[in-house]
C-alpha positions in Angstrom: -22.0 -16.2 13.2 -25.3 -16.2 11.9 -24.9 -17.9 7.9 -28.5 -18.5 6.7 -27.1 -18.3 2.7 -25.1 -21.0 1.0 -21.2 -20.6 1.6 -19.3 -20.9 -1.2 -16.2 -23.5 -0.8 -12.8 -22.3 -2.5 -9.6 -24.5 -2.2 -7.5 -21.4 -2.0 -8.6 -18.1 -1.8 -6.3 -15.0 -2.3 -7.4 -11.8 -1.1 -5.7 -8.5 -2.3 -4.3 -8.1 -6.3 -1.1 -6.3 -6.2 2.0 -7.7 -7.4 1.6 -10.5 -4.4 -1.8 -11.3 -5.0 -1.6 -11.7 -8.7 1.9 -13.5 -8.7 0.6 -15.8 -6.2 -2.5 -16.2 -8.3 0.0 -17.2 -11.4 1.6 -19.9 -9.3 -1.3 -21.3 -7.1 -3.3 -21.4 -10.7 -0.7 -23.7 -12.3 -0.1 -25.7 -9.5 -4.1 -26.3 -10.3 -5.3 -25.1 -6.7 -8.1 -23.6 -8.6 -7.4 -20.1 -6.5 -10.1 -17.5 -6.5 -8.8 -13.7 -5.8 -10.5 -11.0 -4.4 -9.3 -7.7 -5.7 -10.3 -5.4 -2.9 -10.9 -1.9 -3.0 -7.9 -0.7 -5.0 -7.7 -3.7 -8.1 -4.3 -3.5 -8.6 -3.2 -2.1 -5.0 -0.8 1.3 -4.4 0.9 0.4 -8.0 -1.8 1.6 -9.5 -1.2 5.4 -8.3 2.5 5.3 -9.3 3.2 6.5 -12.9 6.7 4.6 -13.9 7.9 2.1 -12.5 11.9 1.8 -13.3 13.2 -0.6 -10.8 11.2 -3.8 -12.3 13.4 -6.1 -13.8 12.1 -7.4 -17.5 11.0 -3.7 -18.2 14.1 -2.3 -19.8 12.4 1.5 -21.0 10.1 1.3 -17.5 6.3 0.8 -17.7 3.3 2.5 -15.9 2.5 1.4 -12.7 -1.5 0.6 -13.9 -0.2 -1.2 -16.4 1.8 -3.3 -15.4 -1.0 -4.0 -12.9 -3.0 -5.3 -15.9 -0.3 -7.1 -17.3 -0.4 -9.4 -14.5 -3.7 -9.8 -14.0 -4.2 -11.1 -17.4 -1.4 -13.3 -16.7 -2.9 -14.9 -13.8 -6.0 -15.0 -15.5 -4.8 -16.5 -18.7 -3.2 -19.3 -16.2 -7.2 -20.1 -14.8 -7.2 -17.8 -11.7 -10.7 -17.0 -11.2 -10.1 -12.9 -10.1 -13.5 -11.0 -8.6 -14.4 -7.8 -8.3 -15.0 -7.6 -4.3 -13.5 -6.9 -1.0 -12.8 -8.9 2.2 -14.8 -7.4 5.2 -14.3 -9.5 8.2 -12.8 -13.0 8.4 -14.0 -16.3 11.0 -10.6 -18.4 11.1 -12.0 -20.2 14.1 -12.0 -23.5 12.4 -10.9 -24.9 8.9 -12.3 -24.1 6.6 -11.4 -21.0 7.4 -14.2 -18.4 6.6 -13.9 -15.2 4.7 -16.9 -12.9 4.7 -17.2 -10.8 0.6 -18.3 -7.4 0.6 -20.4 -7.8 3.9 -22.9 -9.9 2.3 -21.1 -13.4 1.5 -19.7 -15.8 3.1 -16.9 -18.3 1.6 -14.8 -20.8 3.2 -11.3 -21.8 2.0 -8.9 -24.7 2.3 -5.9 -22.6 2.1 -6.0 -18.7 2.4 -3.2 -16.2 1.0 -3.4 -13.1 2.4 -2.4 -10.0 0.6 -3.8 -7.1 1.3 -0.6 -4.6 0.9 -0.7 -1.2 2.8 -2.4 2.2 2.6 -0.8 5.8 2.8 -1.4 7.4 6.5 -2.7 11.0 6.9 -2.2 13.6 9.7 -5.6 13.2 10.5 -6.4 17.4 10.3 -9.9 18.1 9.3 -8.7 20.8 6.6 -6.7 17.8 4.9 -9.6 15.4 5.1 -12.2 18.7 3.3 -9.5 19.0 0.7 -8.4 15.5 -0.8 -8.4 15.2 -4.0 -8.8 19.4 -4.1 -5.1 20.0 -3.4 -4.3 17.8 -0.7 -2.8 14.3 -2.1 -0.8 11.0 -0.7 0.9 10.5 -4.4 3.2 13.2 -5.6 4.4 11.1 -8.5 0.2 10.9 -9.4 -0.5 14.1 -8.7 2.4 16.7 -9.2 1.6 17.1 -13.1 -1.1 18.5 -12.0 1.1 21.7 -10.0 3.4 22.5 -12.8 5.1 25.6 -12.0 3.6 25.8 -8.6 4.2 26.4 -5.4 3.5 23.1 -3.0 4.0 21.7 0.1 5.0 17.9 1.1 4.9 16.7 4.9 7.7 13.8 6.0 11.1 13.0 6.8 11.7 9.6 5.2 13.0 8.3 2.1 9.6 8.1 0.5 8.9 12.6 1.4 12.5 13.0 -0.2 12.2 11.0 -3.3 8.6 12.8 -3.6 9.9 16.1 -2.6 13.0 16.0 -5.2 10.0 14.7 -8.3 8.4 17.7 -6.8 11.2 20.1 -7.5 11.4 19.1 -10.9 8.1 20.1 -11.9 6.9 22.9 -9.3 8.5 26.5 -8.7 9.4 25.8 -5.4 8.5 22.9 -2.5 8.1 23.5 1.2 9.2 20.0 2.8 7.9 20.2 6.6 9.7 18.1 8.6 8.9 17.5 12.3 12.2 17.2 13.7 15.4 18.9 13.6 16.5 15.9 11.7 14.9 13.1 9.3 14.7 9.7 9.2 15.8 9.4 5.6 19.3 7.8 4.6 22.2 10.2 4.1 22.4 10.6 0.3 18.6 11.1 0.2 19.2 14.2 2.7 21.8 15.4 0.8 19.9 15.5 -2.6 17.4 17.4 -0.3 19.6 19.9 0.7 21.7 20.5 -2.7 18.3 21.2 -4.3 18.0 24.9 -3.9 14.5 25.4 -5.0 13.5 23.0 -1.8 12.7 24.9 1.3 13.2 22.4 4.7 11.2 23.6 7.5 12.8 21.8 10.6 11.0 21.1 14.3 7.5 22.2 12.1 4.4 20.9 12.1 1.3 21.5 10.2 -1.5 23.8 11.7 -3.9 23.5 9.3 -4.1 23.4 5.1 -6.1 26.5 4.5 -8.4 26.7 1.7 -12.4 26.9 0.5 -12.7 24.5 -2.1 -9.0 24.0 -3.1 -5.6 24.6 -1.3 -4.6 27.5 -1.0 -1.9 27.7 1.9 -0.5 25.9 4.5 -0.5 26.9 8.1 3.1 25.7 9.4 3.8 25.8 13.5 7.1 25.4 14.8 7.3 23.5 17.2 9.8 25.1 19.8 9.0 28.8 19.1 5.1 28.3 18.6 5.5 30.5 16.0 3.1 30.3 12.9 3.5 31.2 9.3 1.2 30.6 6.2 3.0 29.8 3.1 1.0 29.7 -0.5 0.6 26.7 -1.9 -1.6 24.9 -4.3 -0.9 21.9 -3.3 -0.1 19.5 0.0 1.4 16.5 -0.1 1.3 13.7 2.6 4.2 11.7 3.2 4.3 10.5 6.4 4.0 6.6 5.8 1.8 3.6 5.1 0.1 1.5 7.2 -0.7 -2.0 6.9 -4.4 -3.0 5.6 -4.7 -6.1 8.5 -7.5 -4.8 10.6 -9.8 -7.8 9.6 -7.2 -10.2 11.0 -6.5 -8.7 14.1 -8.0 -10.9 16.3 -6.5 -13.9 14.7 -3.4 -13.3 13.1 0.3 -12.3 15.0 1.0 -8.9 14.4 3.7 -6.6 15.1 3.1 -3.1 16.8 2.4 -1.2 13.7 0.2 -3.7 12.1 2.1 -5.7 9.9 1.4 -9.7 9.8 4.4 -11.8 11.0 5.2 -14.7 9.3 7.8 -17.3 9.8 11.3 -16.1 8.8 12.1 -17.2 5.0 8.3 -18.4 4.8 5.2 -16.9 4.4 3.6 -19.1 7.3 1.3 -16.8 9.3 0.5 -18.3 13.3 -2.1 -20.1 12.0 -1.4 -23.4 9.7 -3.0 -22.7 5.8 -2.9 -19.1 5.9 -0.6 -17.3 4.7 1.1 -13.4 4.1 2.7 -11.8 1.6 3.6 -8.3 0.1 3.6 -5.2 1.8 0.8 -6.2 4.7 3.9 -8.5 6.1 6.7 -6.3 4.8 7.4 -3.2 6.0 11.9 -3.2 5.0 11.2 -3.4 1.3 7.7 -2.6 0.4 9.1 -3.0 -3.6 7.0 -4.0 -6.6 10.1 -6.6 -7.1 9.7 -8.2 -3.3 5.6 -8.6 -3.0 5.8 -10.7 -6.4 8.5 -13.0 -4.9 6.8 -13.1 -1.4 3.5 -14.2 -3.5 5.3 -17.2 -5.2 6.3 -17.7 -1.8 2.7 -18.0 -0.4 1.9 -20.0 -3.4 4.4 -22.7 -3.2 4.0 -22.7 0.7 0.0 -23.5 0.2 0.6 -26.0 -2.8 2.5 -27.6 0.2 0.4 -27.3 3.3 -2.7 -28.6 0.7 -1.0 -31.8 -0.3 0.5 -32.7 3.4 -3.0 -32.3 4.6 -4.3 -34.6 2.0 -6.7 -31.5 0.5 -4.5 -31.5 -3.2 
């Protein structure tokens, strides 16, 4: 690894700023680590493309995702986090200190090393999808349904997270087409039911999507089912993706214990990664919860669990 420019020595360096990073930030800051966080490409992470957020505890009328966001970044900051603008973009954990590379241009090495870097929504991967997001084709109802009042849209996805976005969807649109692959979904039971009670929500079963037709903005969706062959193309104005989130680990691959879909396994009840002074927390190790609520407590987890790995080793 070729490091002609001065590296830059942190004693614990956080990388991601959702509710993990920041909370861990507000811990690791008043233990006095001195913690330096990088807020990646999304300051704030996926909270920042959800409107209300009514399942925090603290926040008895709600509050906007983005907000809250802020809220605790000025928190940690106000504690003496030092929180950068900047994005991790390949990582040398070879050796301690471990080495974090900053935008692909510098290098800084860290006594301890919190990692969270939460999760991103997947896509289907169609080329029509990729030509029209942000025209039409979104991962957010809840950020981007306003925008389809009294519409007709479509939402791909069979889990909890497609029916939760497919019943906001109802409230606001004329009518929703939900396609769901099989002749059954994933979600639990009284999700599914809300589902089906809603009449103004059309389930496609064993359906797949052909293509998201449109110039410059959505204009229909090209449905296949899957046993017949048969194709229809609905009008729509909009398509939502739903399908899931995947972890944002890539960097670490090489270095950190992963499970099959990506997700960073740490030591049960501990946010001890493989390798000793690094550590996970939030969504990139948490795929069961994935709540505003559980990142913040798995980043006070990473916290305390560095505060303690720095004075063992004699480096706090």
């Amino acid at each position: 690894m070729h490091m002609a420019q001065e590296i830059e020595h942190v004693h614990c360096l956080i990388i991601g700023s959702g509710p993990a990073g920041y909370t861990a930030a507000i811990y690791a800051a008043r233990a006095n680590l001195k913690p330096v966080l990088y807020q990646g490409i999304q300051p704030g992470g996926q909270l920042t493309i959800t409107t209300e957020v009514e399942n925090y505890p603290g926040y008895p009328s709600g509050i906007q995702g983005p907000e809250m966001m802020i809220d605790f970044e000025k928190q940690a900051s106000r504690m003496g986090a030092d929180i950068r603008f900047g994005m991790a973009t390949k990582v040398d954990f070879s050796g301690k200190p471990y080495k974090v590379e900053i935008d692909e241009e510098k290098w800084i090495s860290a006594d301890a090393v919190i990692v969270s870097t939460g999760a991103s929504a997947k896509w289907l991967g169609l080329e029509s999808e990729q030509r029209l997001n942000g025209f039409g084709v979104s991962a957010c109802a809840v950020c981007d349904g306003f925008f389809f009042k009294g519409k007709e849209v479509a939402i791909v996805g069979a889990g909890d997270t497609a029916c939760e976005e497919a019943l906001y969807l109802s409230k606001l649109c004329t009518n929703v087409h939900m396609i769901v692959r099989k002749g059954e979904m994933r979600a639990s039971k009284v999700m599914q039911e809300r589902v089906q009670k809603t009449s103004n929500i059309m389930v496609y079963w064993h359906s797949e999507t052909a293509e998201v037709v449109g110039g410059n903005k959505v204009e229909a969706v090209r449905i296949r089912n899957t046993q017949t062959g048969k194709e229809e193309t609905v009008p729509v104005s909009a398509f939502f993706v739903a399908i899931g989130h995947e972890p944002n680990s890539n960097i670490f691959k090489s270095w950190l214990d992963m499970d099959g879909q990506g997700y960073i396994q740490t030591v049960p009840g501990t946010s001890k990664t493989n390798l000793e002074g690094i550590f996970a927390a939030g969504d990139v190790q948490d795929k069961i919860y994935r709540q505003a609520v559980t990142a913040a407590g798995s980043g006070c987890m990473a916290a305390l669990d560095a505060e303690r790995y720095l004075s063992a080793a004699g480096l706090h």
